[in-house]
N, C-alpha and C positions, 0 to 999 in steps of 0.2 A: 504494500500500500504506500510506504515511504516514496519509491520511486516513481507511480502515480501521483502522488502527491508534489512532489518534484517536476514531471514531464507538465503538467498540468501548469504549472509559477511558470515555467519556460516561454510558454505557447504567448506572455504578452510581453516578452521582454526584446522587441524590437527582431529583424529578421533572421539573424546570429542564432539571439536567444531561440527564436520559433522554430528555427530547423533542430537542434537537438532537444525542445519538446516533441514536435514531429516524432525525432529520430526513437526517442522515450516510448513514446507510446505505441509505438510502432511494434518495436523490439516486444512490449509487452502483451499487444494481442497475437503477434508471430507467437509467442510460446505458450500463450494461451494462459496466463501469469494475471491477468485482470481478475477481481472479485466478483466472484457470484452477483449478479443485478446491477452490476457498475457499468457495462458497455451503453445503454442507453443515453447515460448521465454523460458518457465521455463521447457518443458519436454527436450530442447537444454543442458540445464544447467545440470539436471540429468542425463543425457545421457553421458554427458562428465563427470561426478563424475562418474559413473559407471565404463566408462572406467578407467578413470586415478584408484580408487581405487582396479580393478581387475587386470590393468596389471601395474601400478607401486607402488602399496599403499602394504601395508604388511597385505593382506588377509588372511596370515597365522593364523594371530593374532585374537580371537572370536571376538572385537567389532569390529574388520571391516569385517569381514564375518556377521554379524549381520547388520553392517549400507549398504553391498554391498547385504542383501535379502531386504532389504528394498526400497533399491534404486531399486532390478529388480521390486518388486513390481507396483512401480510406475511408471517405465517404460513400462510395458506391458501395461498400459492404455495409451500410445502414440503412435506414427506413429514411432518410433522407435522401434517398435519390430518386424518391419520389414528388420529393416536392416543387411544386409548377417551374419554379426560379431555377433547378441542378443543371439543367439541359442549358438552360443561356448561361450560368456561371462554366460547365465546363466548355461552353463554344468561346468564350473570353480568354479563359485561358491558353486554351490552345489557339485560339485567333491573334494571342497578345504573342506569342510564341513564330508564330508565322510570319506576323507582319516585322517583329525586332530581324527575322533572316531576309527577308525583302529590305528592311531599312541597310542592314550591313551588307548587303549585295548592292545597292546603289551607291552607296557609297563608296566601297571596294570599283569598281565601274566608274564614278565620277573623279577620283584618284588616279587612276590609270589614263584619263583622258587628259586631266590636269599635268599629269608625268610625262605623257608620251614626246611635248614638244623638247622638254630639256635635253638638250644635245650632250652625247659622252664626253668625258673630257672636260666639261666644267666640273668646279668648283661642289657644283650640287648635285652632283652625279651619284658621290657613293650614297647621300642621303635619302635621297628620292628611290634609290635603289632596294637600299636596306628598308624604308618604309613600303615599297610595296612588296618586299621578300615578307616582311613581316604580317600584311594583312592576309595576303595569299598563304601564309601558313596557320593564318586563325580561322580564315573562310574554309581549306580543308578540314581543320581540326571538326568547326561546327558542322559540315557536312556529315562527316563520319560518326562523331558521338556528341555533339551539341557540346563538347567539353573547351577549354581555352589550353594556349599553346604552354608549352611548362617553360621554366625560366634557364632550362638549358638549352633550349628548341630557340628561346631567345637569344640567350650567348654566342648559340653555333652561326645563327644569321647575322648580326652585328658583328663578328669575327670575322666573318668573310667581305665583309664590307671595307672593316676598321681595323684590318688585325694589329695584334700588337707589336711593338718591335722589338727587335731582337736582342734577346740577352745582352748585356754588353754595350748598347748602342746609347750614346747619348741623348736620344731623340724626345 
């Protein structure tokens, strides 16, 4: 019950805090560890994080698109997913999820237009370079698992840009 009682304080402490209430309670109907007549009391609770994060939370933002599929997850295993609002909250969320890979595919695309005229051999070469090595390796990443590029996937592109110089070297 303690960690119930815990997952439960999580769920309004800002997005951080909401994903490992999520994460809590989660773990606790997976093992089937909730109290006898408590899932009602706690799919209430989800149900209202879903709302409040879908229409007053900043959905925009990936982790709470991330903590609100989460949240419809577990709500579709409740008697809430029948209620008239579940169908247009989870078309939101996956709509808000859609429209953020069209906004960063235009961008990605207006970037490339903006790049194309700078000529090699200037000055902003290696920049304009490494910034579109860089988007194009986010756009794959989100392609493939909706995940961000890790901070050595960063290093390895910037190195090829920027590398460093050589032991020894005054530079």
């Amino acid at each position: 019950m303690d960690a119930l009682v815990r997952g439960m304080g999580y769920l309004t402490g800002g997005t951080q805090n909401r994903s490992v209430g999520i994460g809590l309670i989660t773990s606790l109907i997976a093992t089937g560890s909730l109290p006898n007549g408590v899932r009602p009391a706690i799919d209430s609770v989800l149900w209202n994080q879903l709302v409040y994060v879908t229409q007053h939370g900043q959905i925009e933002k990936a982790h709470e698109r991330d903590n609100a599929q989460r949240l419809l997850t577990l709500v579709e295993e409740s008697s809430y997913k029948n209620d008239p609002t579940f169908d247009e909250i989870r078309r939101s969320v996956q709509g808000e999820e859609a429209r953020a890979q069209h906004r960063f595919a235009a961008a990605q695309q207006r970037l490339r237009e903006a790049a194309a005229p700078l000529a090699e051999g200037t000055e902003a070469a290696p920049f304009v370079a490494a910034l579109t090595n860089l988007v194009q390796a986010q756009a794959d990443r989100l392609k493939a698992d909706g995940g961000h590029i890790t901070s050595h996937r960063w290093a390895k592109i910037l190195e090829r840009h920027f590398p460093a110089a050589p032991a020894g070297s005054t530079e």
